[in-house]
C-alpha positions, 0 to 999 in steps of 0.5 A: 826386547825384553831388556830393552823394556826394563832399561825404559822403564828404570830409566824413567822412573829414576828421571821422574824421581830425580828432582827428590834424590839426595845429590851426594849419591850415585846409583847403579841400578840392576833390573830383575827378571820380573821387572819384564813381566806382562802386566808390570806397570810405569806406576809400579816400577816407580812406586817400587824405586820410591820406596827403595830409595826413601828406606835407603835414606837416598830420597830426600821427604817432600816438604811439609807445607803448613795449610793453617788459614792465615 
């Protein structure tokens, strides 16, 4: 059940950061243990994968908007 959990979880936040990743790239991802902790969050495992794929270089920046009046 444990594993079962782990793969949910990785599954939706690598779905939820899809639209921002780098197309030429293909990840494997592997779960670590503490990933099934009690008190492990959706939050934190996407918060965690944004900042290992941003520092890999394979997340591609949001777009910097101007917000000057017209």
């Amino acid at each position: 059940m444990q594993r079962n959990r782990a793969r949910r979880l990785l599954r939706e936040s690598i779905r939820l950061l899809a639209g921002r990743l780098s197309p030429e790239w293909d990840i494997v991802l592997i779960a670590r243990r503490d990933l099934c902790a009690p008190g492990v969050r959706m939050r934190d495992v996407q918060d965690e994968l944004s900042w290992l794929l941003t520092r890999a270089r394979i997340m591609i920046p949001p777009e910097t908007q101007d917000h000057r009046p017209a």
